[in-house]
N, C-alpha and C positions, 0 to 999 in steps of 0.2 A: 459445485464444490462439495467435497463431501468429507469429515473427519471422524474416525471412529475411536482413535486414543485415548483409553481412558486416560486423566491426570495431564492429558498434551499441555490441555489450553482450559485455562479456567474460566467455570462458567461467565455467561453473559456475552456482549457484545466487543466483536474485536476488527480493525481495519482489514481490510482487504480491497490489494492493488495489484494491478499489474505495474512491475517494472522493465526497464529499459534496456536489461541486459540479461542472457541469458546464464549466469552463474548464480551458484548459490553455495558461497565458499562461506565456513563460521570464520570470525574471527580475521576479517577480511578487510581490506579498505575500498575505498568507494573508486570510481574512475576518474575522479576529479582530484583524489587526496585525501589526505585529511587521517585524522587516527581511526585505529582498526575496529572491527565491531561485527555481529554475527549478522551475513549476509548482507555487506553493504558493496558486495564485487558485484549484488543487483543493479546497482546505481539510481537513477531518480524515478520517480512514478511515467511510465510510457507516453507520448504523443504521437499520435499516429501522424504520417506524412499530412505534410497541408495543416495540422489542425494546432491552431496555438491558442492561449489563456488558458480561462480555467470555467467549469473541471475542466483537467486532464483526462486523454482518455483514458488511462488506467483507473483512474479511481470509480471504483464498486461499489455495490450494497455491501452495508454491511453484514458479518459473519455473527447471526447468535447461536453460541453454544451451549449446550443444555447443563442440568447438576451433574450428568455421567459422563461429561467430557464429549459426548458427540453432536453433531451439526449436520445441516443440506442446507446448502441454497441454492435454487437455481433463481439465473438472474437475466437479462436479453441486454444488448447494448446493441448502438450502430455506430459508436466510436470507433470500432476500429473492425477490417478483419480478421479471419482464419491466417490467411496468408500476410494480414501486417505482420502477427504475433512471431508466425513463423519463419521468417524469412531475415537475410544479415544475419545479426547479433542473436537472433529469436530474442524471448522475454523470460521474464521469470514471473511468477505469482505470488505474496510474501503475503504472511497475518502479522498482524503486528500486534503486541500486549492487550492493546485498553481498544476503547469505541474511537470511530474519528468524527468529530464534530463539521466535515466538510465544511470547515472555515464557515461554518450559519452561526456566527455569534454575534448579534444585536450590540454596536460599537458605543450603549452606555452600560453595558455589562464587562467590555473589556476595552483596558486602556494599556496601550503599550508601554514596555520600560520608559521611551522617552516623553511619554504623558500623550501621545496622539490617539485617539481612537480610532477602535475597529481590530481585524486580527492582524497581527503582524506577518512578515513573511513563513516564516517556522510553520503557522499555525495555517496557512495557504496549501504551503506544499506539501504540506504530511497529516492534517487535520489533526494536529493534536495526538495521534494513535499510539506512541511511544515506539518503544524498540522492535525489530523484527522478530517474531519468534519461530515460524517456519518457512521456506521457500521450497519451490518447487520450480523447473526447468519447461519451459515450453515450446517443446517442436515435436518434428517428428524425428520417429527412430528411439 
């Protein structure tokens, strides 16, 4: 992954996932429903066939991006492959705002709305990461 835009994505660290559909419409809604929002026609973070809990296989290293707006990372996974990504639906790749905490929150640090401890679902499926702020389409052609 690589970003050169200045001013894109503000410094520091921000999520990075594969998701489960290959669009990347702004201002869009999800495939489940729900109100609209930029690049949510990606739908949920990807699992490759056969593979259920968590992580998910989409979810990655995170993305640090530097004071002049650029970034690299390269990262290796065996969650999933070339040909999950690409194939059906393909996938899409999204950053999201802020860092994602990969749901690693020590459950007397966090206590859910309803007083139980640990991370609640929210904070499982999206780490925390906040909104999408770019996507990209993954196959070929």
């Amino acid at each position: 992954m690589r970003t050169t835009g200045l001013g894109q994505l503000t410094p520091g660290f921000h999520g990075l996932h594969i998701h489960s559909v290959g669009k990347c419409e702004p201002n869009s809604v999800a495939p489940t429903g729900g109100p609209p929002g930029d690049f949510l026609s990606a739908g949920g973070h990807y699992q490759a066939p056969g593979h259920t809990g968590e992580p998910e296989s989409g979810d990655l290293t995170s993305l640090q991006v530097r004071k002049d707006g650029a970034a690299l990372l390269v990262t290796t996974t065996d969650a999933f492959t070339k040909e999950d990504l690409v194939s059906g639906n393909k996938t899409a790749i999204i950053i999201h705002a802020g860092p994602d905490n990969f749901a690693n929150i020590p459950p007397e640090r966090y206590t859910q709305a309803n007083g139980t401890p640990g991370p609640d679902a929210m904070t499982k499926s999206t780490g925390d990461a906040g909104k999408r702020v770019a996507c990209g389409v993954i196959g070929s052609g």
